[in-house]
C-alpha positions as CSV (number, residue, x, y, z in Angstrom):
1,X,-3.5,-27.3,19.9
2,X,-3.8,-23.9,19.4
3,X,0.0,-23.2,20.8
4,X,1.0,-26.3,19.0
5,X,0.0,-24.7,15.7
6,X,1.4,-21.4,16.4
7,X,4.5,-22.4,17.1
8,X,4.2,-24.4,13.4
9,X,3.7,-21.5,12.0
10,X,6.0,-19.8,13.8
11,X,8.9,-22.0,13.1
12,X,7.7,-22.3,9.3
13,X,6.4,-25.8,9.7
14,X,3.7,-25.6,7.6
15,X,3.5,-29.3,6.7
16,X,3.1,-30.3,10.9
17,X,0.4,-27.3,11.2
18,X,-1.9,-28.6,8.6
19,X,-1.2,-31.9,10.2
20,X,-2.5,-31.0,14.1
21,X,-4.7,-29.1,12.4
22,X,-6.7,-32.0,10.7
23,X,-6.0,-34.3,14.1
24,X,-7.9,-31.3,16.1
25,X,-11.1,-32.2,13.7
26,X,-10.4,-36.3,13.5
27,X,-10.3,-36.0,17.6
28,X,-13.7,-33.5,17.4
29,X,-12.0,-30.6,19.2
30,X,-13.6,-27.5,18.6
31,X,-11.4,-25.0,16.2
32,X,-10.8,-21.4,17.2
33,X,-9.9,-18.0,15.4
34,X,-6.5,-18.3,16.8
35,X,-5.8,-21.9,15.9
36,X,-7.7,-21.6,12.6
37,X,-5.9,-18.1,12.0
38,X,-2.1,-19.7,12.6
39,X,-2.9,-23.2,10.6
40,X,-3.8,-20.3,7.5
41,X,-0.9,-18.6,8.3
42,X,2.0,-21.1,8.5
43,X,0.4,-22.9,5.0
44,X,0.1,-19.0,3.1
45,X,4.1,-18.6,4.8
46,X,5.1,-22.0,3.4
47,X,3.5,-20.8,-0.1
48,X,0.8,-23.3,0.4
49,X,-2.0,-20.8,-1.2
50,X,-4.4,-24.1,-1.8
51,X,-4.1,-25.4,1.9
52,X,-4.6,-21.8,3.1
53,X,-7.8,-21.1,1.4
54,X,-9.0,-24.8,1.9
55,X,-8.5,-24.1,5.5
56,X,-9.9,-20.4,5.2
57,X,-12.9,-22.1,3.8
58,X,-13.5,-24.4,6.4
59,X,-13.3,-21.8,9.2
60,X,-17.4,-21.6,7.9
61,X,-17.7,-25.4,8.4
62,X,-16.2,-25.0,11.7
63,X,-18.8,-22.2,13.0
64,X,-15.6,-19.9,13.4
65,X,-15.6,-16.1,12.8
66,X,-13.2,-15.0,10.0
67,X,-11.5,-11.9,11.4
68,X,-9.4,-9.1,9.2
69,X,-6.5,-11.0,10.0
70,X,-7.6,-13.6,8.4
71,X,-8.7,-12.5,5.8
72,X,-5.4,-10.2,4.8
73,X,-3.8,-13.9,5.4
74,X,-5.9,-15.7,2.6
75,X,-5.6,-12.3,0.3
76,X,-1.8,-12.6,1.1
77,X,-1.6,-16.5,0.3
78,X,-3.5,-16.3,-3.0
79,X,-1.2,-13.4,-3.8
80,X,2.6,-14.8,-3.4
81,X,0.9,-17.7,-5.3
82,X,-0.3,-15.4,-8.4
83,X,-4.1,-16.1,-7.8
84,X,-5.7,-13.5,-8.5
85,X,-9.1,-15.1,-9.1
86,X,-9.0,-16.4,-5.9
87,X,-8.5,-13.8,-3.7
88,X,-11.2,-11.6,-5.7
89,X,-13.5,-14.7,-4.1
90,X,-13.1,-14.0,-0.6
């Protein structure tokens, strides 16, 4: 999963990275930093800020480490989206 939702993000597809993303929990595989990281990533690149920080949020859930990276991604996502609030959360 985790390349499959790299390569999303890579390639801008944020709609099909949220989308493995969600089948990785419906089919109980464990999420990682990398594959939680990239799923934030292609959804703050697709100017998803909502998805990103519902998915930043749920790292937590997950038992995943947020990282710097991840963070700056989330900060990043509420910012292109004007949500200033937001990102003064995290």
């Amino acid at each position: 999963y985790s390349a499959a939702v790299s390569a999303c993000e890579k390639g801008h597809q944020w709609v099909k990275a949220l989308q493995l993303f969600l089948e990785m929990a419906d089919s109980r595989v464990e999420w990682d930093n990398i594959t939680c990281s990239a799923a934030v990533s292609a959804c703050a690149n697709g100017d998803q800020w909502a998805h990103a920080l519902q998915l930043f949020r749920e790292m937590v859930h997950g038992r995943v480490q947020r990282n710097t990276t991840t963070y700056c991604t989330a900060v990043g996502a509420c910012a292109r989206g004007e949500q200033w609030a937001h990102a003064l959360q995290l």
